[in-house]
C-alpha positions as CSV (number, residue, x, y, z in Angstrom):
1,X,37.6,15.7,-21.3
2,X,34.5,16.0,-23.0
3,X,31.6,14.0,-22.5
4,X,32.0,11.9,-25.8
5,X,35.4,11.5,-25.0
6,X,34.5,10.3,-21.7
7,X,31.7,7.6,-22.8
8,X,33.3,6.7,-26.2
9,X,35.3,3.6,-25.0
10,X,34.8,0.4,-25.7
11,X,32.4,-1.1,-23.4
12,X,32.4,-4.9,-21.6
13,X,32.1,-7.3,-24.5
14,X,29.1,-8.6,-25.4
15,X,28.8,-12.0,-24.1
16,X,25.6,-14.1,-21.8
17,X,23.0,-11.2,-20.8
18,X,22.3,-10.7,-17.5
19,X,18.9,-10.7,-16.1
20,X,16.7,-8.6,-17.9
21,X,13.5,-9.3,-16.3
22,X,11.8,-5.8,-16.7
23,X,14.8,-4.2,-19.2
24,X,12.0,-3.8,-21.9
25,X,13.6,-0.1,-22.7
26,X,16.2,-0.9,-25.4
27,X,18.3,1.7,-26.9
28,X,19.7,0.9,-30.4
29,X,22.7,2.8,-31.7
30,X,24.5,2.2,-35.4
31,X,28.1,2.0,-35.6
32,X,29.9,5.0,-37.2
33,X,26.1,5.2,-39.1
34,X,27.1,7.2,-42.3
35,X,30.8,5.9,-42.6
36,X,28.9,2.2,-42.6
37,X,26.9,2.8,-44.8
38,X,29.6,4.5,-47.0
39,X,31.7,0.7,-46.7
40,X,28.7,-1.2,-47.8
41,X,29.1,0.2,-51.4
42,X,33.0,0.5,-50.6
43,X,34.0,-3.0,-49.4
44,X,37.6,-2.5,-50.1
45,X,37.9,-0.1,-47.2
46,X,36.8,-2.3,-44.4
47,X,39.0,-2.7,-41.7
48,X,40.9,0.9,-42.7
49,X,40.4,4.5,-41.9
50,X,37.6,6.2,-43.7
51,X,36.4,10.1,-42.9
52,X,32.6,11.4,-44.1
53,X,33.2,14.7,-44.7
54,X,33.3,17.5,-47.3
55,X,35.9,20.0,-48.1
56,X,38.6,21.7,-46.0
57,X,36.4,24.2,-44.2
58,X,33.8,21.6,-43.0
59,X,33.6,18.9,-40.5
60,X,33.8,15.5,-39.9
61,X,30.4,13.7,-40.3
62,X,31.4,10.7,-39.1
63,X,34.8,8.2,-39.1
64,X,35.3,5.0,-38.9
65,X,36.9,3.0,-35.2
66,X,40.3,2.5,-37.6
67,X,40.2,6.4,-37.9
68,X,38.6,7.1,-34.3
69,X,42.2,5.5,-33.1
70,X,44.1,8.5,-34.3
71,X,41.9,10.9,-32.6
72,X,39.3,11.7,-34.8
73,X,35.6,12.4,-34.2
74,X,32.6,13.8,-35.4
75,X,31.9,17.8,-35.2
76,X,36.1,18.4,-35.8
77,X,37.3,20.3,-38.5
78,X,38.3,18.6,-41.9
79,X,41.5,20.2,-42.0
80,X,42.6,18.6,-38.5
81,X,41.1,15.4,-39.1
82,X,43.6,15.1,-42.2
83,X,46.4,16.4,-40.1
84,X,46.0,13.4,-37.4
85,X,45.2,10.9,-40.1
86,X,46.8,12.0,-43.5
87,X,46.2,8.2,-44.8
88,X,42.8,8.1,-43.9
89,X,40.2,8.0,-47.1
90,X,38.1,10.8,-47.5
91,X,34.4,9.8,-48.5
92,X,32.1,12.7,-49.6
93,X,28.7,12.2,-47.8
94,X,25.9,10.7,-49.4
95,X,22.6,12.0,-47.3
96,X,19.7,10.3,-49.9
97,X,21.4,6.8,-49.4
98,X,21.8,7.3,-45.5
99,X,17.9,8.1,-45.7
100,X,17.4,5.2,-47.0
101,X,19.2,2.8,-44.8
102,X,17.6,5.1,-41.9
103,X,14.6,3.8,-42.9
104,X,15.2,0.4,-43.6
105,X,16.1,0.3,-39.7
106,X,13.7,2.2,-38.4
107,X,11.0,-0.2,-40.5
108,X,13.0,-3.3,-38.6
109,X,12.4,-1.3,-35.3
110,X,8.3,-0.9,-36.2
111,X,8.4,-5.0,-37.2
112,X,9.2,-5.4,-33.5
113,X,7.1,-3.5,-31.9
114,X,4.8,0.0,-32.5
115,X,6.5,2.1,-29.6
116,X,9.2,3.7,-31.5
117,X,11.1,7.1,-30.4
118,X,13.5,7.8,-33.1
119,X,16.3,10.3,-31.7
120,X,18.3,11.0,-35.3
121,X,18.8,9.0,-38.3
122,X,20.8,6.0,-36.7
123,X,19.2,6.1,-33.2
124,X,16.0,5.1,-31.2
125,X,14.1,4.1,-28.2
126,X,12.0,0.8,-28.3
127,X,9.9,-0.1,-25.4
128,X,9.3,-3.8,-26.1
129,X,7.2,-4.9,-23.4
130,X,4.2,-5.8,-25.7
131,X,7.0,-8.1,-28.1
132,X,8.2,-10.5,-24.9
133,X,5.2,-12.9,-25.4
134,X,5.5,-13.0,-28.9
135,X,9.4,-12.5,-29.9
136,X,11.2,-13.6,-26.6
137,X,13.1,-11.8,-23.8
138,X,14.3,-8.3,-24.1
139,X,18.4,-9.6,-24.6
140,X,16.7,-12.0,-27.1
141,X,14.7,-9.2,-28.9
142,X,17.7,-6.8,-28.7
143,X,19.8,-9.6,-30.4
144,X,17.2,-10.3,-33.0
145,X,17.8,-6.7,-34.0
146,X,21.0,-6.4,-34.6
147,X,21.1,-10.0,-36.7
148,X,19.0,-8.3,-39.1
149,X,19.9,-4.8,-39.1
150,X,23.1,-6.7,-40.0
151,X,21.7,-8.6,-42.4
152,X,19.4,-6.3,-43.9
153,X,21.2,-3.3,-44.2
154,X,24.6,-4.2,-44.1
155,X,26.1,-2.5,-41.2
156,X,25.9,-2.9,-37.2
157,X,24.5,-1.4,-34.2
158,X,25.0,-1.6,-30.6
159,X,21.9,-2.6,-28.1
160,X,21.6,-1.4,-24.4
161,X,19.1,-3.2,-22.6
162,X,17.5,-1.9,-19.2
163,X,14.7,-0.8,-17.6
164,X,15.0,3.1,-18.0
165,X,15.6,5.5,-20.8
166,X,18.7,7.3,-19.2
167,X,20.9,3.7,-18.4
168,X,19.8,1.8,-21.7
169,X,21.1,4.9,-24.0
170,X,24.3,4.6,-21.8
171,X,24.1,0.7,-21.6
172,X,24.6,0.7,-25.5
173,X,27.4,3.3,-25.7
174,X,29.4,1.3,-23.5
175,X,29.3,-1.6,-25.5
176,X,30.0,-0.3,-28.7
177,X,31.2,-1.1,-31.1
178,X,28.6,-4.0,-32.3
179,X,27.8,-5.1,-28.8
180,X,24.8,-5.6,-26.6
181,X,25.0,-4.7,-22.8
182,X,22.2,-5.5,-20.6
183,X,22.1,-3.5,-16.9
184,X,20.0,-5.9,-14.6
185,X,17.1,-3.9,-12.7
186,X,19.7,-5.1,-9.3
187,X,22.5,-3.9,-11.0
188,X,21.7,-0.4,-12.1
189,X,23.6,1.4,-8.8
190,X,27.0,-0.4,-9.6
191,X,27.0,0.2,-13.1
192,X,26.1,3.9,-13.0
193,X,28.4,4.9,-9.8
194,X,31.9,4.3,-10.8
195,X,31.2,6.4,-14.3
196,X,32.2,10.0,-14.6
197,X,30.1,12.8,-14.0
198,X,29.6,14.0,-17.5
199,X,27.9,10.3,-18.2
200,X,24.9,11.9,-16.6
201,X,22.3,14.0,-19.2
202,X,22.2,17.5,-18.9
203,X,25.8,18.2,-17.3
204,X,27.4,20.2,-20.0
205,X,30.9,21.7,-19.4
206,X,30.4,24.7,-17.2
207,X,28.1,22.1,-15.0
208,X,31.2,19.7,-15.1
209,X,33.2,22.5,-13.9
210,X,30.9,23.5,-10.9
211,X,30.2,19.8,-10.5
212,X,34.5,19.0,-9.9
213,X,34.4,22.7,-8.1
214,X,32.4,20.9,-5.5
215,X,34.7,17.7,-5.2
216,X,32.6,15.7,-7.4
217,X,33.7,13.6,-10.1
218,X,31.9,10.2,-10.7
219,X,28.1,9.8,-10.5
220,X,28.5,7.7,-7.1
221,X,29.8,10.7,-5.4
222,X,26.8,13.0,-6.6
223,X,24.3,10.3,-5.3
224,X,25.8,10.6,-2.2
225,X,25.6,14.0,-2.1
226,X,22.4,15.5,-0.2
227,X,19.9,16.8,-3.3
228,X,19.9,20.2,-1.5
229,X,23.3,20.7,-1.6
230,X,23.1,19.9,-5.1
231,X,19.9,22.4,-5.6
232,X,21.8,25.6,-3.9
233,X,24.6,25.0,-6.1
234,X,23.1,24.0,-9.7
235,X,19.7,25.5,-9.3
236,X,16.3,23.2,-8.6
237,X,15.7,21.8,-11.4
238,X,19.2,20.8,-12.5
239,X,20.2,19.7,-8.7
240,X,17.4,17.1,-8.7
241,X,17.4,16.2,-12.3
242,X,21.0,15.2,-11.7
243,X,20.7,13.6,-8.0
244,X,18.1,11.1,-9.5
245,X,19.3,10.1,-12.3
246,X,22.4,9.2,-10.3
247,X,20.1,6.7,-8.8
248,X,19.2,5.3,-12.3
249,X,15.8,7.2,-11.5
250,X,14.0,8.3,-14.7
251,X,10.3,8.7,-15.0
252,X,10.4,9.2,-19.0
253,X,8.7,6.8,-21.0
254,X,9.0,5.7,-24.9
255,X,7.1,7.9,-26.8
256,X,6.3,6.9,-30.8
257,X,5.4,10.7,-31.9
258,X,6.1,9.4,-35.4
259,X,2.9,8.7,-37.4
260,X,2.8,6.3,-40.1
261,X,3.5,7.7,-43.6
262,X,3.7,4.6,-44.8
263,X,2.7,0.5,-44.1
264,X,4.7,-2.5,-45.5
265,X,6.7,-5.6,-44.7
266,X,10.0,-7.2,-46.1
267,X,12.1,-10.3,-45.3
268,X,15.3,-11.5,-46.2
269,X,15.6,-15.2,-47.9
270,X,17.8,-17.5,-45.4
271,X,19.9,-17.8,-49.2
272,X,19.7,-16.0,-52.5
273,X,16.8,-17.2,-54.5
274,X,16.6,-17.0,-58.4
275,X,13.3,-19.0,-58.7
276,X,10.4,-16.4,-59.9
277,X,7.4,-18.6,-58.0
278,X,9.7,-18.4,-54.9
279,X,10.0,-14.7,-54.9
280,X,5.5,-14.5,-56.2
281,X,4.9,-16.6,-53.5
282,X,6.9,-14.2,-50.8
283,X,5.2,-11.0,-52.6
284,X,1.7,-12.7,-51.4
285,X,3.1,-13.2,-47.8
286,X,4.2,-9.8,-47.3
287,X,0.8,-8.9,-49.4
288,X,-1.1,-10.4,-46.3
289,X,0.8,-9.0,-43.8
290,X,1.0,-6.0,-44.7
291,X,-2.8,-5.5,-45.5
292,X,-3.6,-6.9,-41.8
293,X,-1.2,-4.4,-40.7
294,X,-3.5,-1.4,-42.2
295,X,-6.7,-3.1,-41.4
296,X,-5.5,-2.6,-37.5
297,X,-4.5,0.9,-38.6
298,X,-7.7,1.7,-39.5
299,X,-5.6,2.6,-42.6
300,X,-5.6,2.1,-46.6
301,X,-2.9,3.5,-48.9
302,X,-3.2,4.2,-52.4
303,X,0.6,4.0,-53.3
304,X,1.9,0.0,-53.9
305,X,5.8,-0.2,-54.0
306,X,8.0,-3.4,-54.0
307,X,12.0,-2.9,-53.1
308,X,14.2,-5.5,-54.3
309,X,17.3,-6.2,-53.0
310,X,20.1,-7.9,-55.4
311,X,22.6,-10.6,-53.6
312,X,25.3,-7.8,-54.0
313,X,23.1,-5.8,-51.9
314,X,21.9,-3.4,-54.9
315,X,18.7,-2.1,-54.3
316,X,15.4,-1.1,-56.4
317,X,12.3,0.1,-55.7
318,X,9.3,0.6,-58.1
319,X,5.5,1.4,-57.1
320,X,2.3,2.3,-58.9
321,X,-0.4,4.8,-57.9
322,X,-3.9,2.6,-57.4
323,X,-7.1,4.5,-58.6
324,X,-8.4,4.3,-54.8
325,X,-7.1,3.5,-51.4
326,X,-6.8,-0.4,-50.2
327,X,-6.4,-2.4,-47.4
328,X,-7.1,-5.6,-49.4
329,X,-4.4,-8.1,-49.7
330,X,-5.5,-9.6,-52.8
331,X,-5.1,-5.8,-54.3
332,X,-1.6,-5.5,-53.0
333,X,-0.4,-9.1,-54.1
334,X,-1.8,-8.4,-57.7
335,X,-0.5,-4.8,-57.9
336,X,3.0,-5.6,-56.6
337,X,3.1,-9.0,-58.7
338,X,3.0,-7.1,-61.7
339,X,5.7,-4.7,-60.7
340,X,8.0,-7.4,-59.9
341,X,7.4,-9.1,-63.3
342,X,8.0,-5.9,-65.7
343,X,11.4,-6.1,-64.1
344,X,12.2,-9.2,-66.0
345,X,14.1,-10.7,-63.1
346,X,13.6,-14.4,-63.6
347,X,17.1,-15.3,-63.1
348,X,18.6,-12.7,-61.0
349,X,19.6,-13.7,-57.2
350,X,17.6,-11.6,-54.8
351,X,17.8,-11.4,-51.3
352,X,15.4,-9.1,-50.2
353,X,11.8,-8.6,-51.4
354,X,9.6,-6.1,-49.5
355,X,6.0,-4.6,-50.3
356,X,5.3,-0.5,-48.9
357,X,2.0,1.1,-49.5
358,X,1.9,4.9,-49.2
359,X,-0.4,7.8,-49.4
360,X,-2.5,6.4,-46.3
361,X,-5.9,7.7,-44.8
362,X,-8.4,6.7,-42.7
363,X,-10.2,3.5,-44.3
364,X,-13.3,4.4,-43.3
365,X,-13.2,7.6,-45.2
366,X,-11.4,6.1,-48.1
367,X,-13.7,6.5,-51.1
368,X,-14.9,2.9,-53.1
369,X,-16.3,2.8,-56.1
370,X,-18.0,-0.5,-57.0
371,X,-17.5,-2.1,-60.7
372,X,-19.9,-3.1,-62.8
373,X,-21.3,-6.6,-61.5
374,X,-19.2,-6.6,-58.3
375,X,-20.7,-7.5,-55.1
376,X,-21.2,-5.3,-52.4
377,X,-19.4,-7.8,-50.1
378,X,-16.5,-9.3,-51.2
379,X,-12.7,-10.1,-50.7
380,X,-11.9,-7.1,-48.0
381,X,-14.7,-8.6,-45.5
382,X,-13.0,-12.3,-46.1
383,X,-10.1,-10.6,-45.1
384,X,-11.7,-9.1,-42.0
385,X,-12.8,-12.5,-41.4
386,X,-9.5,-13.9,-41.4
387,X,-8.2,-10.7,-38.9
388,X,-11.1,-11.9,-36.6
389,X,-10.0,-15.7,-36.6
390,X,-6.0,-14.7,-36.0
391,X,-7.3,-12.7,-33.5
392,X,-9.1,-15.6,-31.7
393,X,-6.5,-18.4,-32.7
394,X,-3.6,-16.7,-33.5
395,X,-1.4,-15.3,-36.5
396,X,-1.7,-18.1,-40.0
397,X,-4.6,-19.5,-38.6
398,X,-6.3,-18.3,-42.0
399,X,-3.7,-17.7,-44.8
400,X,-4.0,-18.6,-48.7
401,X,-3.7,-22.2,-49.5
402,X,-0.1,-21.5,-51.9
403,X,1.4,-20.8,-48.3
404,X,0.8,-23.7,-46.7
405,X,3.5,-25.5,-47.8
406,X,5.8,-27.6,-45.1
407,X,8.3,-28.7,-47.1
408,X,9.1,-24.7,-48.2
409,X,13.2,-25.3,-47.9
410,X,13.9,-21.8,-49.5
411,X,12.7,-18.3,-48.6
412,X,12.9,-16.4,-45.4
413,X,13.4,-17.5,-42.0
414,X,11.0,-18.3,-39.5
């Protein structure tokens, strides 16, 4: 049985997390990622089987868990994925839209916190230690993340919650599909023991043979193995590798090795909203924040886009090359402002709006040219102002006066 076979079983259900008092490593996994995002535009094939895949001779990208019942999973061959599933619907792939959604997620991942280790399209470490304070526990963050990856992007993902690398990717295989499973520091032993010895990382199928050669065929039973029997018979490295993990021991921590290409911020409105000054006065939030989010860069962009997203989930983008870089939220409000109103959208329900600035470089080494009559100090330092007093108070303490509004019913959620 292979290793994917092994692990992809429905884990415990997702119900009250357990104590996750230092789980800050989450791993985040979408469901069947490009047949998802396939049924989004497709809504008439929820809750049958679908195949991503091309023609005869190539392979299943990925399947739906109404098709993954017959047998079918990602890597086989087309032609025997039909064979087990003749009434499945066959969906050619679409890699510029999964792109898109990849990003959408991974952009919900950066909202949460910087330390981001993307592992594929639909996949990622987050080490949300720095987010506790501000957004809640770890199960809490992990479930504010799947609420919106659901809501923003239409599809679902599964959260494992612990305090290593190794058990959270594992945590949030087990509870797939759409689940969250959080392994307690205390309870990391009993959960990895009673799993099967291809669970651990780096035991392929000739180590799984050498590994059952030796008697030894759940993770418990090579923990209690001595490491140096382990070392003569896999080799040093791989003999202590494996003994430790079998502990839950993994030094490895989150590693963002992504830089920034881009900057921005978007929210979903708690309902669809067809009221232009609504939608103006959202644009000049996500202006703000995402102009303090360069200015802590050390960033400007040149590149202004806005995405909207339609309540039937369509979604445009359109930007606008600046004649210099910015980090000025003023710039960014009046630039994407003007986008947003050559679409002539006065009436249409929306119910997303986000702002993205692109082509970034260092601010200090971005080129300004004054105009004629403007002062040398101006709206960027009022800005900085405002960094220092959020800084020093905290986030809103300094905000425009059209956003201080209490009785705001409609827009996004808090």
């Amino acid at each position: 049985m292979s290793r994917s076979q092994q692990l992809d079983r429905p884990g415990p259900p997702s119900g009250p997390p357990g104590d996750d008092a230092g789980c800050t490593v989450l791993h985040i996994d979408m469901d069947a990622f490009y047949a998802s995002v396939e049924l989004i535009s497709r809504p008439e094939l929820k809750g049958t089987p679908v195949i991503v895949g091309g023609g005869s001779r190539s392979v299943v990208l990925s399947a739906t868990y109404e098709a993954r019942r017959f047998g079918i999973h990602s890597a086989m061959p087309m032609t025997r994925a039909r064979r087990l599933c003749p009434q499945a619907t066959v969906v050619e792939p679409s890699h510029s839209r999964y792109s898109q959604v990849s990003a959408g997620v991974m952009e919900i991942f950066r909202s949460v916190t910087p330390l981001v280790e993307p592992l594929s399209l639909d996949e990622a470490f987050l080490d949300v230690a720095g987010a506790v304070r501000r957004l809640g526990r770890p199960s809490e963050i992990g479930q504010l993340i799947r609420d919106r990856v659901a809501d923003e992007q239409g599809i679902t993902c599964s959260v494992g919650v612990a305090t290593t690398k190794f058990v959270a990717k594992l945590a949030s295989t087990r509870s797939k599909p759409d689940g969250m499973l959080v392994v307690p520091a205390s309870g990391v032993v009993a959960f990895l023991h009673p799993l099967p010895v291809g669970a651990l990382w780096g035991v392929g199928e000739k180590t799984e043979k050498e590994l059952t050669r030796l008697g030894l065929h759940t993770v418990g039973d090579i923990a209690h193995t001595p490491r140096s029997t382990l070392v003569r018979a896999l080799g040093q490295a791989s003999g202590a590798h494996l003994h430790a993990l079998s502990w839950g021991r993994d030094e490895r921590r989150v590693v963002a090795h992504e830089p920034d290409k881009s900057i921005g911020a978007e929210e979903t409105f708690s309902r669809d909203v067809d009221d232009p000054d609504v939608v103006r006065r959202e644009l000049l939030r996500l202006a703000e924040r995402t102009a303090a989010r360069l200015r802590t860069a050390g960033l400007a962009g040149r590149t202004v886009s806005v995405k909207i997203r339609f309540a039937d989930f369509t979604t445009i983008t359109r930007a606008r090359t600046l004649s210099e870089p910015t980090d000025v939220a003023a710039v960014l409000y009046a630039t994407a402002r003007q986008l947003y109103e050559a679409l002539g959208l006065d009436r249409a329900r929306l119910r997303l709006v986000g702002i993205r600035v692109e082509g970034l470089v260092e601010s200090e080494s971005a080129p300004h040219q004054l105009l004629l009559g403007e002062r040398a100090q101006g709206r960027r330092e009022v800005e900085q102002a405002a960094d220092r007093a959020a800084r020093r108070f905290g986030d809103g303490t300094v905000r425009p006066a059209s956003l201080v509004d209490p009785d705001r019913s409609t827009g996004p959620p808090e």
